[in-house]
C-alpha positions as CSV (number, residue, x, y, z in Angstrom):
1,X,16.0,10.7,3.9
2,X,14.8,13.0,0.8
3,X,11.6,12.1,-0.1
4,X,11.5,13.9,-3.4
5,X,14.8,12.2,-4.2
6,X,14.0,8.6,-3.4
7,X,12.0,7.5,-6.9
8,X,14.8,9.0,-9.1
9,X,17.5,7.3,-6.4
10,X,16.0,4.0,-6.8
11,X,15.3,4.6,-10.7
12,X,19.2,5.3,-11.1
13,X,19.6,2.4,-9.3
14,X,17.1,-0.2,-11.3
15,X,19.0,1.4,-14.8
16,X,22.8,1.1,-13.6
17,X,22.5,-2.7,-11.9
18,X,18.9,-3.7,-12.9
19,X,19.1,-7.3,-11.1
20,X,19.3,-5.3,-8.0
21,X,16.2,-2.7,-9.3
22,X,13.7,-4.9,-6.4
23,X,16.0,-4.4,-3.4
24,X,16.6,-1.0,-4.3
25,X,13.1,-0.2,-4.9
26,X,11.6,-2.2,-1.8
27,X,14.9,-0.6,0.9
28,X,13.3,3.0,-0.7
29,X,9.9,2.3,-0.1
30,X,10.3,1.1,3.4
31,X,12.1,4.2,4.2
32,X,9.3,6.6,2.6
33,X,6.2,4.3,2.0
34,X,3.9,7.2,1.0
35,X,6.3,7.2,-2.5
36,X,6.0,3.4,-3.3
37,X,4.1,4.3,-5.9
38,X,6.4,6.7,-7.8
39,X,9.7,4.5,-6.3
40,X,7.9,1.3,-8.3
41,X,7.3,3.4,-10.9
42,X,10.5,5.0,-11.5
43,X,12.4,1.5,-10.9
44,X,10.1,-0.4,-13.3
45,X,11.0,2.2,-16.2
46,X,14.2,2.0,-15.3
47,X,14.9,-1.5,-15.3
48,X,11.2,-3.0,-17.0
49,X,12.3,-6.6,-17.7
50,X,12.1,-6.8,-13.8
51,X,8.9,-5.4,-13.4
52,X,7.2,-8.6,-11.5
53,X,10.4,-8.9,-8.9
54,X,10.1,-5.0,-8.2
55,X,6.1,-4.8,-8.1
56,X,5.8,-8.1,-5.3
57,X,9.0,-6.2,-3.3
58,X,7.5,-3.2,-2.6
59,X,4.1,-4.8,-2.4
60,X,5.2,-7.1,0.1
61,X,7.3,-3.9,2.3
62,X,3.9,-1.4,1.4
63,X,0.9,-4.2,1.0
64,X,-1.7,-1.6,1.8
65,X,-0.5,0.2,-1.2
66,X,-0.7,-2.8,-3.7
67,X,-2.8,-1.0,-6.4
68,X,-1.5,2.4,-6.0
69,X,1.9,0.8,-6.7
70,X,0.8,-1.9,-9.7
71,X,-1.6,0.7,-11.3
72,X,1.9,3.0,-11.2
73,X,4.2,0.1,-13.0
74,X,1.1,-0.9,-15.1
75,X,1.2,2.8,-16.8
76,X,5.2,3.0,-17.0
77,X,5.8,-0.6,-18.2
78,X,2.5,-0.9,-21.0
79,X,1.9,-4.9,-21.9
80,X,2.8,-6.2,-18.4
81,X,-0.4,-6.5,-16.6
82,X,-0.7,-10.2,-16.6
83,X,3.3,-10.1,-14.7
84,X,1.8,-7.0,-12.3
85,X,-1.3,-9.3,-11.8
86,X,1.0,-12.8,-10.6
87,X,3.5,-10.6,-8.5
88,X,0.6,-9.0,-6.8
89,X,-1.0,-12.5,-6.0
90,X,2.6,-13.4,-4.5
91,X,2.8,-10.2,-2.7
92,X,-0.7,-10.3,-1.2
93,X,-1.7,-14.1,-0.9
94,X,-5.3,-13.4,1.0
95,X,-5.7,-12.2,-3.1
96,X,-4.2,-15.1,-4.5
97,X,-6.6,-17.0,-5.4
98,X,-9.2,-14.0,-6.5
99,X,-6.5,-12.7,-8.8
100,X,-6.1,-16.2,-10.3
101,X,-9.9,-16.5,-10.8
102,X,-10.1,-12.9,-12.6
103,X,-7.1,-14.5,-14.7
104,X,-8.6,-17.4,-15.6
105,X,-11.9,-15.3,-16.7
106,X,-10.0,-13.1,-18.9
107,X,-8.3,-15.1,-21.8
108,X,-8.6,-12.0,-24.2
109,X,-6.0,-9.1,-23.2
110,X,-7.1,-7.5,-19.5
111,X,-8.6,-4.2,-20.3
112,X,-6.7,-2.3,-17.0
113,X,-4.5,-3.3,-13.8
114,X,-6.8,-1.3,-11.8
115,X,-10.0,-2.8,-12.9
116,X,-8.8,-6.8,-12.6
117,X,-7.7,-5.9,-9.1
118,X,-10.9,-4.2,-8.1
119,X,-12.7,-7.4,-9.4
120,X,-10.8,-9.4,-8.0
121,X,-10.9,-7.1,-4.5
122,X,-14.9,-7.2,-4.8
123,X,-14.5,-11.4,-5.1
124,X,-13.0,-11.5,-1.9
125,X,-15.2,-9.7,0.0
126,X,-18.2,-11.6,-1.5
127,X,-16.8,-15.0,-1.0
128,X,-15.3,-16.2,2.1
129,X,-12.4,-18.0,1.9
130,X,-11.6,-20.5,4.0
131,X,-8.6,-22.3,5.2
132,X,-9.1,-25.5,5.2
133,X,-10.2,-26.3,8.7
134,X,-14.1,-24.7,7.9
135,X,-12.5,-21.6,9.4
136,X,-13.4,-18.7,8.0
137,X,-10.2,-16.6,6.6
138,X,-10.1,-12.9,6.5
139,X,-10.7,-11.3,3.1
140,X,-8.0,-8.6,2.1
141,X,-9.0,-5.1,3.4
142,X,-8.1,-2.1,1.7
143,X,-6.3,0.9,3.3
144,X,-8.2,2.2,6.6
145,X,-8.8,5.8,6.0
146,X,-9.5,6.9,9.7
147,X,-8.2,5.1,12.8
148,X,-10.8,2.6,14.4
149,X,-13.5,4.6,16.4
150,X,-13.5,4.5,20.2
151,X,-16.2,5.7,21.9
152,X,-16.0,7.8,25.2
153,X,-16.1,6.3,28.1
154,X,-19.0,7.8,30.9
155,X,-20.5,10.9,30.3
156,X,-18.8,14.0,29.8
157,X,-18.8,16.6,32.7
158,X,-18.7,20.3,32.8
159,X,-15.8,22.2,34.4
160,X,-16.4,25.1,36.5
161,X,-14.0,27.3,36.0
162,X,-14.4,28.7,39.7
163,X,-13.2,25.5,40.8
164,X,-10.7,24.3,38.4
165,X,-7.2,25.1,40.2
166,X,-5.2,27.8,41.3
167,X,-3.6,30.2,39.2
168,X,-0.3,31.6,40.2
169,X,0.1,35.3,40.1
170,X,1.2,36.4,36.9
171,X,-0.2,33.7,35.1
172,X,1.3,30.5,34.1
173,X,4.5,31.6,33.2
174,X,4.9,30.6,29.7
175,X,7.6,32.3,27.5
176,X,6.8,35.4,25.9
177,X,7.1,34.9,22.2
């Protein structure tokens, strides 16, 4: 119901019971997902041995939020990228396999989160996948930032004013403030 209170609710929660830290986390970032990022943040402090369960939770509840959210843990909880990376790629299987692949290429420690998933986001929109059946399969999109545009159908009119409909005396009648 609060948003400000929902991170530190669902970080009290992760640090009193941590084996129920992804429930909490996921139930508070379905009920306010523009916090999933601080929720999964506060949660994974709380509680950071279940840092994977909590990051693919609220990833799978908010998956247009995915790096927002494992950026977030990735800061709180230091040394647990390659766990961020795997419960991503469960969270988000259209990045499975690109995750795996940027993996795979990085034996050595992973210099960020944020930078394996961007390379791993630029993979799949330079290499279709495909599903088996020579189908093509959507690559991951990121979050929209504007609603899809619609153009206007026909061509916009004028309005005479003279003929626009009658006007009762004394205006319209709207409440006086």
């Amino acid at each position: 119901i609060n948003p400000a209170a929902a991170p530190a609710i669902a970080g009290a929660v992760a640090r009193a019971v941590p084996n129920v830290a992804a429930v909490a986390a996921a139930t508070a970032a379905e009920q306010q997902p523009m916090q999933a990022s601080a929720i999964a943040r506060s949660a994974a402090a709380a509680a950071p041995s279940k840092v994977g369960k909590i990051v693919a939770a609220v990833c799978r509840v908010v998956p247009n939020r995915y790096r927002n959210i494992a950026v977030a843990v990735s800061e709180a909880v230091p040394g647990s990228e390659k766990i961020i990376l795997e419960a991503v790629a469960s969270a988000i299987p259209d990045l499975k396999p690109y995750i795996v692949q940027v993996l795979g290429a990085s034996k050595r420690k992973l210099a960020s989160v944020a930078v394996a998933l961007d390379e791993a986001y630029s993979l799949s929109q330079a290499t279709p996948a495909s599903n088996g059946n020579s189908t093509p399969v959507p690559a991951a999109r990121g979050p929209a930032v504007a609603p899809p545009y619609i153009p206007l159908s026909g061509t916009p009119g004028n309005v005479n004013p003279g003929n626009s409909g009658e006007v009762p005396p004394g205006g319209r009648g709207y409440a006086t403030p």
